[in-house]
C-alpha positions as a printed Julia matrix, in Angstrom:
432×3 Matrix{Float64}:
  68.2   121.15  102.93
  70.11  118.06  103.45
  71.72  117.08  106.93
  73.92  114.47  108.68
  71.59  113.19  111.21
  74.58  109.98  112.17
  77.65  108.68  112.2
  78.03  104.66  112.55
  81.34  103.04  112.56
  81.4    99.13  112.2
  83.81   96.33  113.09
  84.29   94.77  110.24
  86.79   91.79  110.47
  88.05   89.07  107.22
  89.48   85.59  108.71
  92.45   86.38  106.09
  94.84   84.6   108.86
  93.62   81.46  108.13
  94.85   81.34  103.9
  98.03   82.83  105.63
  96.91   85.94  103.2
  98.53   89.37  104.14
 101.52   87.13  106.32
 104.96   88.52  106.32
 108.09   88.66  108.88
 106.3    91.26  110.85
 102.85   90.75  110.44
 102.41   86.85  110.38
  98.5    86.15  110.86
  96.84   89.28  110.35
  92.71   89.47  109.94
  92.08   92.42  107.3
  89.69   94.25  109.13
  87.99   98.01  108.89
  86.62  100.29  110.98
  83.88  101.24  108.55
  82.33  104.43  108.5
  78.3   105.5   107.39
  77.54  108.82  107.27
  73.58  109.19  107.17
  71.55  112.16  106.1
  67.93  112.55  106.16
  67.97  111.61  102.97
  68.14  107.65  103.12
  69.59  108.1    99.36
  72.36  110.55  100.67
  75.55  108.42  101.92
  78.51  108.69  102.75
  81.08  105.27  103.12
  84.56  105.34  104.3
  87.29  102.95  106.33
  90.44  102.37  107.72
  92.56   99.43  107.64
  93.9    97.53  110.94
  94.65   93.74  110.75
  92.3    91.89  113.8
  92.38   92.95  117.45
  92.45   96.6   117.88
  90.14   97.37  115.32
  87.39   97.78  117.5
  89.33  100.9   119.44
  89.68  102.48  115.79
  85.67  102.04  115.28
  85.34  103.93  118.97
  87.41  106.72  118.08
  85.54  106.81  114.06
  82.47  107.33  115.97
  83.67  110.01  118.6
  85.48  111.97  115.19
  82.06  111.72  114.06
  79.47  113.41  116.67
  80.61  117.21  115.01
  78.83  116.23  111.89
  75.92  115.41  112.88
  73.42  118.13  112.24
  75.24  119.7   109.38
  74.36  120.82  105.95
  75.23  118.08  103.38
  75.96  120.79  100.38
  77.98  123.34  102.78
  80.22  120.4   104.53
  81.3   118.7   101.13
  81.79  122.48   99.36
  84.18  123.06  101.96
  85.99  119.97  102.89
  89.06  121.72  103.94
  87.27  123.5   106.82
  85.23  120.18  108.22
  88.95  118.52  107.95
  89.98  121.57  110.35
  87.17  122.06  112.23
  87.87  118.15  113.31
  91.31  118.13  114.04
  90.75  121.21  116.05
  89.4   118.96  118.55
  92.23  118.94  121.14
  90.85  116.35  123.74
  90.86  113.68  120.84
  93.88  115.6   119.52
  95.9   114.81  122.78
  95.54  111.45  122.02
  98.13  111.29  119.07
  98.56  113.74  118.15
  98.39  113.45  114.45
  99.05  109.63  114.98
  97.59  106.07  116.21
  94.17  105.32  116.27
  92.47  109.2   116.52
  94.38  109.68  113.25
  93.29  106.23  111.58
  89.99  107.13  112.5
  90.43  110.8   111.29
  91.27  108.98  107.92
  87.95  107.04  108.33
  85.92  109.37  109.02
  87.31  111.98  106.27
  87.3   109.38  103.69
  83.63  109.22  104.16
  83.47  112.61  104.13
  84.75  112.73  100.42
  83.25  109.97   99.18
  79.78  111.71  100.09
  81.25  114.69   98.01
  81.97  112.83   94.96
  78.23  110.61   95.16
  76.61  114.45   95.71
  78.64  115.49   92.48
  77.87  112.29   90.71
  81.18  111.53   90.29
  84.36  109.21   91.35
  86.79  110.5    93.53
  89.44  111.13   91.05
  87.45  113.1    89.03
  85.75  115.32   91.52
  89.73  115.94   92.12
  90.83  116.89   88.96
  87.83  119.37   88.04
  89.09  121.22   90.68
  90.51  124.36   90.4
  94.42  124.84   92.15
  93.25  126.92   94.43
  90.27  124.93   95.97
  92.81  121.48   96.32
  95.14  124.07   98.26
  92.31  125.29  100.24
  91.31  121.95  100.85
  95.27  120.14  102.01
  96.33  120.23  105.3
  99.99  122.59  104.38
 100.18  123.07  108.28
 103.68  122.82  109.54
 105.11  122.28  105.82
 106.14  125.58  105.49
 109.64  125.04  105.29
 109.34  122.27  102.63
 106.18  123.48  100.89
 104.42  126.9   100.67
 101.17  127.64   99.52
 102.02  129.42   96.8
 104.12  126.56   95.34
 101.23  124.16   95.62
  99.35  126.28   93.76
 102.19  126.64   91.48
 102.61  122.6    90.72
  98.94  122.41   90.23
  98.82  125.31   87.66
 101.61  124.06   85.53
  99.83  120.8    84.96
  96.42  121.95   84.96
  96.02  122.93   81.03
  96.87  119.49   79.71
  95.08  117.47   82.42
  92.46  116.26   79.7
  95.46  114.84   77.48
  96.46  112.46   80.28
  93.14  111.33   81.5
  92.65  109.99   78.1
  95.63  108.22   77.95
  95.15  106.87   81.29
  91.16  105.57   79.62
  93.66  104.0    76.81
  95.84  102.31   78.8
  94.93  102.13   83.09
  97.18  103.27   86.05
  99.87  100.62   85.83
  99.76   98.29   88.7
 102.27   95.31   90.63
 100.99   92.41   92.5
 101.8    91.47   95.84
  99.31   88.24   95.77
 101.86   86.08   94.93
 104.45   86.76   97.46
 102.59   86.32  101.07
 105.54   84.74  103.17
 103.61   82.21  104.45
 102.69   80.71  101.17
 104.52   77.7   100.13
 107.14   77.15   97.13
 104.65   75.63   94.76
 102.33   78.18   96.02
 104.65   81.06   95.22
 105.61   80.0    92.07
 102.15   78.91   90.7
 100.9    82.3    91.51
 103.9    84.28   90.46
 103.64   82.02   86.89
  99.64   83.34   87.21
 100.7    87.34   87.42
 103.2    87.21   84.24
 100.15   85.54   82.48
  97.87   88.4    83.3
 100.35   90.64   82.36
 102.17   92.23   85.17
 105.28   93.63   84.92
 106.29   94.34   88.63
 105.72   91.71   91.68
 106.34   91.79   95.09
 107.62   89.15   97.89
 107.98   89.71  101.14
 111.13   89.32  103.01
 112.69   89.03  106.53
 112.33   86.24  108.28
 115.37   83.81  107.0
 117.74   84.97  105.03
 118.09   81.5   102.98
 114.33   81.4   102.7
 114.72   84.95  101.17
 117.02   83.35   98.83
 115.33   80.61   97.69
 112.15   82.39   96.77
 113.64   84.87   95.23
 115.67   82.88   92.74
 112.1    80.71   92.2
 110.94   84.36   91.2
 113.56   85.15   89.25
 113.42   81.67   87.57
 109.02   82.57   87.15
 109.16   86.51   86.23
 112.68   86.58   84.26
 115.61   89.58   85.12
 113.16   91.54   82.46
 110.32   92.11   84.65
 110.6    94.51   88.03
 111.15   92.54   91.08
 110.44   94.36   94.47
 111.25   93.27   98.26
 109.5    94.09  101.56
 110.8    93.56  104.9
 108.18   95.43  106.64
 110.07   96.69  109.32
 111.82   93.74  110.62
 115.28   94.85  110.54
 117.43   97.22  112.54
 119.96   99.66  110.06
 122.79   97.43  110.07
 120.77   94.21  109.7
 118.94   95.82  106.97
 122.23   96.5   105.19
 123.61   93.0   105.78
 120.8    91.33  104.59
 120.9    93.5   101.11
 124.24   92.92  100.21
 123.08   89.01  100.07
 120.18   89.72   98.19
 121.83   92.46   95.65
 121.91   89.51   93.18
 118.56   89.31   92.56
 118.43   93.1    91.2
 115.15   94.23   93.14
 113.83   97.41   92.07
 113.45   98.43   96.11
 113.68   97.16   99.63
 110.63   98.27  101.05
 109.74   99.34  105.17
 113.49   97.73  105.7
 113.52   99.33  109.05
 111.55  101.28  111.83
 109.03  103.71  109.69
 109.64  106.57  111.98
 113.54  106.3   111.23
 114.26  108.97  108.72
 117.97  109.03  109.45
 117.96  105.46  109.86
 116.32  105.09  106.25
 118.97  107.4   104.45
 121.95  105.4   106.05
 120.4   102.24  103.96
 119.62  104.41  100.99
 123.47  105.29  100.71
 124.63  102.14  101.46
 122.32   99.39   99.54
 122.14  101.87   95.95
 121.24  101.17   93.37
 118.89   99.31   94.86
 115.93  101.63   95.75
 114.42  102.08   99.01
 110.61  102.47   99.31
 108.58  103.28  102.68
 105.22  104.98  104.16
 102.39  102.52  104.6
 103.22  102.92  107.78
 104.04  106.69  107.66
 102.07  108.36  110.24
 100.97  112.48  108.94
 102.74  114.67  106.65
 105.41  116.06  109.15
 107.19  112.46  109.09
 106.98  112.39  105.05
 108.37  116.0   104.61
 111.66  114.85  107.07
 111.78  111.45  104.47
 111.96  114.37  101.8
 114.29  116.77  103.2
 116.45  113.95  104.53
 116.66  112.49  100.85
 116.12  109.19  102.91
 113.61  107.33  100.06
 113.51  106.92   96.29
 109.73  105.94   96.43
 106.76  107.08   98.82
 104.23  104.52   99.64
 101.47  106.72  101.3
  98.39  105.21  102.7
  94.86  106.11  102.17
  93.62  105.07  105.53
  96.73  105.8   107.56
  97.17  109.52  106.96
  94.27  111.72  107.52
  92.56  111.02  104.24
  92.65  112.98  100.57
  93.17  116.52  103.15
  96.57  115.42  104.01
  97.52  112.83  100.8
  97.25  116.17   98.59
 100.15  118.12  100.83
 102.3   114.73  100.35
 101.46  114.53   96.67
 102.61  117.98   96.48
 105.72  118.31   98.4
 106.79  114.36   96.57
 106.26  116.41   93.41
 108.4   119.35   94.84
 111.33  117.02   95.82
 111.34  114.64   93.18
 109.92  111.18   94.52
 107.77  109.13   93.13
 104.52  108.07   95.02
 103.78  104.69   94.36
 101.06  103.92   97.23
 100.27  100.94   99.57
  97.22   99.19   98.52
  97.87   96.48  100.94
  94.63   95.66  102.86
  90.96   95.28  102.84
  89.57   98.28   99.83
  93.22  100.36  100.13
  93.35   99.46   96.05
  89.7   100.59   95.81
  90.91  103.71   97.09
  94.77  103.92   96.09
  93.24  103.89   92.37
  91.94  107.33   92.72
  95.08  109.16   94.09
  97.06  107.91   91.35
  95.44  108.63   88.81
  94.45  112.04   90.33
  98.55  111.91   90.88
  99.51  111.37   87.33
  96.46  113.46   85.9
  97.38  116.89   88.49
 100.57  116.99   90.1
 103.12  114.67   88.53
 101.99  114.39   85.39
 104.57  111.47   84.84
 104.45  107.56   84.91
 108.22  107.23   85.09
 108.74  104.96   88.14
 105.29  105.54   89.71
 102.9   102.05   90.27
 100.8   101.45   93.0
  99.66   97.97   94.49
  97.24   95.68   94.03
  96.25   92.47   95.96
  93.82   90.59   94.47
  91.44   89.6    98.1
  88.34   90.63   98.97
  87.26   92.65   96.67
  83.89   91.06   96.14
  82.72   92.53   99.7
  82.63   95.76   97.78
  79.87   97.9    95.9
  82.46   98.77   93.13
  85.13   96.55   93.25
  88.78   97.95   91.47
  89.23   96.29   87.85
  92.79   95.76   87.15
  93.27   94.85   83.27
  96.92   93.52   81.87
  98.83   94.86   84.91
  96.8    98.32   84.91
  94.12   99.66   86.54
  90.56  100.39   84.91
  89.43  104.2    85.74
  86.83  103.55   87.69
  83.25  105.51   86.95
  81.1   105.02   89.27
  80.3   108.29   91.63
  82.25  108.16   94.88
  85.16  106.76   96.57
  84.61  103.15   95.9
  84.15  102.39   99.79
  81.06  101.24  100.03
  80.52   97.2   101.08
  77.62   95.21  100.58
  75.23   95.31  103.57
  75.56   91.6   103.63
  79.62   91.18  103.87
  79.17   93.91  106.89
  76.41   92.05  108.99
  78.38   88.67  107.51
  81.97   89.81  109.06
  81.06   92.51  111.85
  82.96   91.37  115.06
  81.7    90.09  116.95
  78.34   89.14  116.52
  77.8    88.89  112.89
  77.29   85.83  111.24
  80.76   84.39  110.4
  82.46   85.12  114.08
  79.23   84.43  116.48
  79.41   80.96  114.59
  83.01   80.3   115.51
């Protein structure tokens, strides 16, 4: 018998602030940073690696509240905690001191994330397999069993989960290979950081349509002439062919937001993205009506499933950006999945972060493979930092992404980058 005999949680902080990478009108000198997550067995071959994603100070409350999620596992059998993932996901939000602390939001619930995430990437290594395909050799039944459906009863039953899954589960093998043909189609929001400067922005936007992506991101926000210039240097770089999307990430109030659109309609973007509070579900619908065609995208910032059913039932977004460290890892992505398949809305996820694209690569394609079984508006992100601190790094190919094969959830980091970037005494900060 195998056991968890520890939980560790690490502070693992990038200097991205200084490059001005990850900047926009909310967010303007953010560190990518992780609360990192080991689960260790008595096995020292037997791992488990997980994360969630903060941006500098703070992260070291997330890596606290990792560790406390933790302290149930320890002492439990490896093969009976990943064959029933669904019950160590309830047995730890059935926790109410920690759960008094969100609940179902803030740091306890990034850390949740962290420590699940872990949890399934153990679960794939143990099956020798990557995430995505441990997923989709599931049966419908055992994903059910396995999502968090509580208080979605009114938007989703179980019995319709099952439903979606069964419908698409006969051709699943017909999709994966087309998805080992051609790769999850991916944009790029490298280019469009808005501290980077005009020559910047257009070298690197002239860089993306050379490598073959179709859809880009800039951010937006701050100036509304800036806005404009940048995105007619775009427009000149990408042409009106290619997709252009827009994030304000959360800047705006609801009549701001629809002021500001109306002067950049011109440019044709394919969304506005986070154009206003991410809790506002009334507030995004009023933008929705009033900015169409223009889409409007939102969730990076979306805190459990309750706030993404109300999005739903609201008809308040044309595109859901869940994120793979914000809500409560794969337990609660699979109920959003499903009731986004239910209502008709895309999922295109946030991937923008330290290892959210090594992750965001294996809901999509588990998306496109199981429950929506359609490419038709769906791409997820892909920012092209920091992948090298990683085990197996994502592989994006001509605007797609490369299935990844390697067993696990692609979370693990080199020993090195964490003693190099662990806050604050690793190597990089204690020398600064």
């Amino acid at each position: 018998m195998t056991s968890i005999v520890a939980v560790t949680a690490h502070d693992v902080r990038f200097p991205t602030s200084l490059s001005m990478d990850g900047s926009d009108a909310m967010n303007k000198d953010g560190d990518y940073s992780a609360a990192y997550v080991v689960i260790h067995t008595d096995d020292p071959e037997v791992k488990g690696y997980g994360f969630t994603f903060t941006i500098g100070r703070g992260n070291d409350l997330c890596v606290e509240a990792a560790r406390q999620r933790g302290l149930p596992l320890i002492g439990r059998d490896v093969d009976e905690a990943v064959a029933d993932l669904g019950g160590v996901y309830r047995d730890l939000a059935s926790d109410s001191q920690l759960r008094w602390l969100g609940p179902e939001k803030g740091v306890v619930h990034l850390a949740m994330a962290a420590v699940m995430n872990a949890m399934w990437d153990l679960a794939a290594r143990r099956a020798g397999k990557p995430l995505w395909r441990l997923l989709v050799d599931m049966t419908p039944e055992q994903l059910v069993d396995a999502a968090d459906l509580r208080y979605l009863s009114d938007a989703l039953t179980r019995d319709e989960a099952i439903g979606i899954l069964t419908d698409l589960a006969p051709t699943r093998a017909e999709r994966i290979a087309d998805l080992e043909e051609r790769g999850y189609p991916c944009y790029t929001t490298s280019a469009g950081w808005l501290g980077y400067s005009d020559d910047k922005l257009r070298r690197l936007l002239q860089e993306a349509v050379n490598e073959g992506y179709r859809h880009v991101k800039l951010k937006v926000g701050a100036n509304l002439d800036d806005d404009i210039r940048r995105l007619r240097i775009a427009r000149e770089v990408i042409g009106w062919d290619a997709n252009l999307m827009i994030d304000a990430n959360q800047v705006w109030d609801v009549p701001e937001a629809i002021e500001w659109m109306k002067h950049l309609a011109e440019f044709k973007p394919l969304w506005i993205e986070e154009p206003t509070s991410p809790d506002d579900v009334l507030g995004h619908a009023a933008i929705r009506a009033a900015v169409a065609p223009i889409g409007v995208a939102t969730g990076e910032h979306g805190m459990n499933r309750v706030l993404f059913k109300q999005f739903f039932q609201a008809e308040a977004i044309d595109f859901c950006q869940l994120d793979a460290a914000r809500l409560a890892s794969v337990n609660e992505i699979l109920s959003v999945f499903l009731m986004a398949k239910k209502f008709g809305v895309p999922v295109c996820p946030h991937a923008g972060g330290v290892g959210l694209c090594e992750l965001v690569q294996h809901l999509s394609i588990f998306d496109y493979v199981y429950v929506s079984g359609s490419l038709e508006n769906r791409v997820t992100e892909f920012v092209d930092h920091l992948h090298e601190h990683f085990v197996n790094p994502t592989i994006v190919r001509n605007g797609a992404y490369v299935l990844p094969t390697a067993p696990g959830y692609s979370a693990q980091m080199f020993d090195e980058s964490v003693a190099t970037y662990t806050f604050p005494e690793g190597a990089y900060w204690a020398s600064r």
